[in-house]
C-alpha positions as CSV (number, residue, x, y, z in Angstrom):
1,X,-1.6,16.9,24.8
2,X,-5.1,15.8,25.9
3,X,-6.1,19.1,27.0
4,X,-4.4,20.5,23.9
5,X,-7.3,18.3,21.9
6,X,-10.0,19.0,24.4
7,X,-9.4,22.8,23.9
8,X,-9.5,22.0,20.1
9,X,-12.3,20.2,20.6
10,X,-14.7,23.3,22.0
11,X,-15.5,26.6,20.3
12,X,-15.2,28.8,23.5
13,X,-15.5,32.2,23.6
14,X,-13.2,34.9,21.5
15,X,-11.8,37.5,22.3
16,X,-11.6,38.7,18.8
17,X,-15.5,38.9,18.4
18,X,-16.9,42.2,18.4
19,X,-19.4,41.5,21.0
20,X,-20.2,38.9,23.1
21,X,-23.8,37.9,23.1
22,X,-26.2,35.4,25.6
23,X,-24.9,32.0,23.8
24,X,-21.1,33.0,24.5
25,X,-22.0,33.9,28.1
26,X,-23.8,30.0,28.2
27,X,-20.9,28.3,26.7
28,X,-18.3,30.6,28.6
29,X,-20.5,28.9,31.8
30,X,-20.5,25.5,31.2
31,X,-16.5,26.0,29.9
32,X,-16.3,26.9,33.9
33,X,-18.2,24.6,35.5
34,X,-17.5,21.5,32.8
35,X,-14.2,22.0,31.0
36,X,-14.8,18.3,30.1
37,X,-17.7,19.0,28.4
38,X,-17.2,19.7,24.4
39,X,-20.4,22.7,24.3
40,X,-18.9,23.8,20.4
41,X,-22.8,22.7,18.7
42,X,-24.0,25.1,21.3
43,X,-22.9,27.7,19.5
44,X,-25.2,26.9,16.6
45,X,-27.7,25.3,17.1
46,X,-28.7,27.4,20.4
47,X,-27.7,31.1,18.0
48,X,-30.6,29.2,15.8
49,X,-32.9,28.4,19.1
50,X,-32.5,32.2,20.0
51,X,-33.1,34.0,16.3
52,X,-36.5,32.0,16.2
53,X,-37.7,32.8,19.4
54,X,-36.6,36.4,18.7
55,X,-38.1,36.3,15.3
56,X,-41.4,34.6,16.3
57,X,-42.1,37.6,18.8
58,X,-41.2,39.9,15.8
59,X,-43.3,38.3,13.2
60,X,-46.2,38.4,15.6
61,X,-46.4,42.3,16.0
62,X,-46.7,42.1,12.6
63,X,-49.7,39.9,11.9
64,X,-51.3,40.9,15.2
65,X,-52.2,44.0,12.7
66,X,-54.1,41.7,11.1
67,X,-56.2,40.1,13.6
68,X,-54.3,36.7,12.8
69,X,-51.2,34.9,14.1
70,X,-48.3,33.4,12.4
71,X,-49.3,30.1,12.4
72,X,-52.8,31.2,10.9
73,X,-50.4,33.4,8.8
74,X,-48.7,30.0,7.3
75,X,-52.1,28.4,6.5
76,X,-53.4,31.7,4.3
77,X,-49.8,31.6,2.5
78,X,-50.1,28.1,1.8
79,X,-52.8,28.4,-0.3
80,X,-52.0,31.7,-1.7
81,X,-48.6,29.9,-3.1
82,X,-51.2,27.1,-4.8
83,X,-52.9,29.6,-7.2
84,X,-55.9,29.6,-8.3
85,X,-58.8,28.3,-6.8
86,X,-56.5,28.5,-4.0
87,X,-57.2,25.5,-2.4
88,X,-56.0,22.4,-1.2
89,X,-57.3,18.9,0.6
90,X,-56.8,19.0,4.2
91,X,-53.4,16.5,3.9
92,X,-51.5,18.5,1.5
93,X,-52.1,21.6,3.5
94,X,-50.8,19.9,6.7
95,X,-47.7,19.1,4.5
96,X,-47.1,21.9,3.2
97,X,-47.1,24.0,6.9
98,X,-45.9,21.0,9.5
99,X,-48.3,21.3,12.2
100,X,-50.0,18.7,14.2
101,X,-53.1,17.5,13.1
102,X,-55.1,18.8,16.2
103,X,-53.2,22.7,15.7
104,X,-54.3,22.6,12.0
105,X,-57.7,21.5,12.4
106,X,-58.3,24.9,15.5
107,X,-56.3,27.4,12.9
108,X,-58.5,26.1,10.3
109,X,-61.5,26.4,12.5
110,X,-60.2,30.4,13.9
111,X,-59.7,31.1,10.0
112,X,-62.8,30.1,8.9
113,X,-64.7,31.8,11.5
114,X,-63.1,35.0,10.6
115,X,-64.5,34.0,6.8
116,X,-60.9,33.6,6.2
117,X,-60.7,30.4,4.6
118,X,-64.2,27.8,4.0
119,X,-64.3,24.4,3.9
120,X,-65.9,22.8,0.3
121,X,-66.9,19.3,-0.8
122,X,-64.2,17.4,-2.7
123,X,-65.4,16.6,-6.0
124,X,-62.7,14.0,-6.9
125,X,-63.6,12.0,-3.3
126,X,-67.3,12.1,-1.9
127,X,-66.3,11.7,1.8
128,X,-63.7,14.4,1.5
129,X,-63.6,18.2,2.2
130,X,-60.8,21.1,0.8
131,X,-60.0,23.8,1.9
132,X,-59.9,27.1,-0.2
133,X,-59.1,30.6,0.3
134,X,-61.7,33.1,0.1
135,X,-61.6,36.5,-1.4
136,X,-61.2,38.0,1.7
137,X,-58.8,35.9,3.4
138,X,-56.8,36.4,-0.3
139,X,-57.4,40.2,0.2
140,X,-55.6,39.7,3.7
141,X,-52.6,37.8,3.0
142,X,-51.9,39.4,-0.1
143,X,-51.4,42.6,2.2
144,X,-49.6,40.9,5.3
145,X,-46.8,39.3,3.1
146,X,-46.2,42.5,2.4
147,X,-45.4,44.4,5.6
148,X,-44.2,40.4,6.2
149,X,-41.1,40.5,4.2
150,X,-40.7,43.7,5.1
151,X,-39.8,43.2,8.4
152,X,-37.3,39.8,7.9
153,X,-35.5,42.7,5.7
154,X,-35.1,44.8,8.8
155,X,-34.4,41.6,10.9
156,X,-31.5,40.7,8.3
157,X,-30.1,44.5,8.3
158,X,-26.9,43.2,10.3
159,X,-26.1,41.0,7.1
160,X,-24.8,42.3,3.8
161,X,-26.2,40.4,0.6
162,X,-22.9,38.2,0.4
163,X,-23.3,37.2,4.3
164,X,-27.3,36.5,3.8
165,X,-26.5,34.1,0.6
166,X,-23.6,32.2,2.8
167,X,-25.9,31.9,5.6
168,X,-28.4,30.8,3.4
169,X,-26.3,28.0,1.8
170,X,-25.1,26.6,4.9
171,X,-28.6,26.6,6.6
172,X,-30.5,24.6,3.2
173,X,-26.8,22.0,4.5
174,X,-27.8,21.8,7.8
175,X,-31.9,21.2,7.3
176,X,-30.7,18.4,4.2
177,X,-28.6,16.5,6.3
178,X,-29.7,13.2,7.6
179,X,-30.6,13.6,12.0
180,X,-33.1,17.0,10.6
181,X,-34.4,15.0,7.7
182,X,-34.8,12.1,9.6
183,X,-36.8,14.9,12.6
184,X,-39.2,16.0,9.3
185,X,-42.7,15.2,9.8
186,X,-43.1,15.1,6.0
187,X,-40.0,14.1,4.9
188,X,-39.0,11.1,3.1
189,X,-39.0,8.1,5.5
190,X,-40.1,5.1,6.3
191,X,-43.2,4.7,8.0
192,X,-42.7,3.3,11.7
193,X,-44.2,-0.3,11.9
194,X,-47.4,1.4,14.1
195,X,-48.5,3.5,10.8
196,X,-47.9,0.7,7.9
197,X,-49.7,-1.9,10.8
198,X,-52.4,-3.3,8.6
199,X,-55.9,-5.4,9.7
200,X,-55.3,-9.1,8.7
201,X,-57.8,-10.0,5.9
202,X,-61.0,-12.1,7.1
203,X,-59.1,-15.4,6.0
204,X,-56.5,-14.6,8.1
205,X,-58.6,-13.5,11.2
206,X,-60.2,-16.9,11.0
207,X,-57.2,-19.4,10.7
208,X,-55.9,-16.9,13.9
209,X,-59.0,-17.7,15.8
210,X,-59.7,-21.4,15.2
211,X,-55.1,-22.3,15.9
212,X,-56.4,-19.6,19.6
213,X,-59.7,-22.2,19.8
214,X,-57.7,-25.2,19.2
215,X,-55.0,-24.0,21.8
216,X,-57.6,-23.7,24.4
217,X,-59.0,-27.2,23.7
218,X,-58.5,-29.7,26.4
């Protein structure tokens, strides 16, 4: 019975598949070596590991055309999608692509070297900076989302329209449910106790010193 429920349990290989691919060869290896072992997310979560590794090396034929990675790629696109003036301050930007704050600020710096993108004054903050498109960089991505979508058509040939939507659906699921929304660097959480951490005021910092001075008294 327990090994009835274990079996249950794991999503092993099928003989009914049409082919077996790398993931079915993993989880037919730890099925050997770890029968104990329930490997079933493997057969999603790694199928989604491998597409965008395969896919990344794809997309960057593509933009390597271009002079331009991906990720530089993602930045242009952002603020093609804003409209005009086609820009955006420096935090929205970094929202609206999820990359760390160091990789943004070098793809900004690449992009505007190659007079992709320039970096303005902010009129609505005096210290602040945006960044905005130029006609150029517009020129650019206008033409790469082109040959672009192009190619995630040809990557998405083994799907028929009906399969793509399905996929599609149960993908949105998976990226909306709580463990990936609570993994979004922009998503809608609570701030750890380190970023909310506020400097106590000056009253504060003074009662704080003279209870430490009176502590210390002999």
């Amino acid at each position: 019975m327990v090994k009835q429920e274990e079996s249950a349990s794991r999503v092993s290989t099928s003989s009914n598949i049409e082919a077996m691919d790398e993931i079915d060869r993993i989880v037919a290896e730890w099925n050997r070596v770890r029968p104990d072992l329930d490997v079933s997310p493997t057969h999603t979560l790694q199928r989604i590991t491998r597409l965008g590794l395969l896919q990344n090396a794809s997309f960057a034929r593509v933009f390597a055309s271009y002079g331009i990675s991906f990720g530089e790629y993602l930045v242009l696109a952002a603020l093609r999608r804003a409209g005009p003036p086609y820009r955006m301050n420096p935090t929205t930007l970094f929202n609206r692509v999820i990359l760390s704050s160091g990789a943004m600020t070098n793809r900004l710096d690449q992009l505007e070297e190659m007079g992709l993108v320039e970096r303005l004054p902010d009129p609505d903050d005096r210290r602040g900076r945006l960044v905005a498109l130029t006609d150029r960089g517009r020129e650019l991505v206008d033409a790469a989302a082109v040959d672009h979508l192009e190619n995630e058509q040809r990557l998405l040939v083994g799907l028929d329209a009906d399969e793509r939507e399905r996929l599609a659906e149960l993908l949105r699921k998976l990226l909306l449910s709580q463990p990936f929304r609570e993994l979004e660097p922009a998503g809608d959480r609570q701030p750890s106790r380190r970023t909310v951490r506020r400097q106590p005021s000056r009253r504060t910092a003074r009662r704080t010193v003279g209870r430490t001075a009176r502590r210390r008294l002999p």
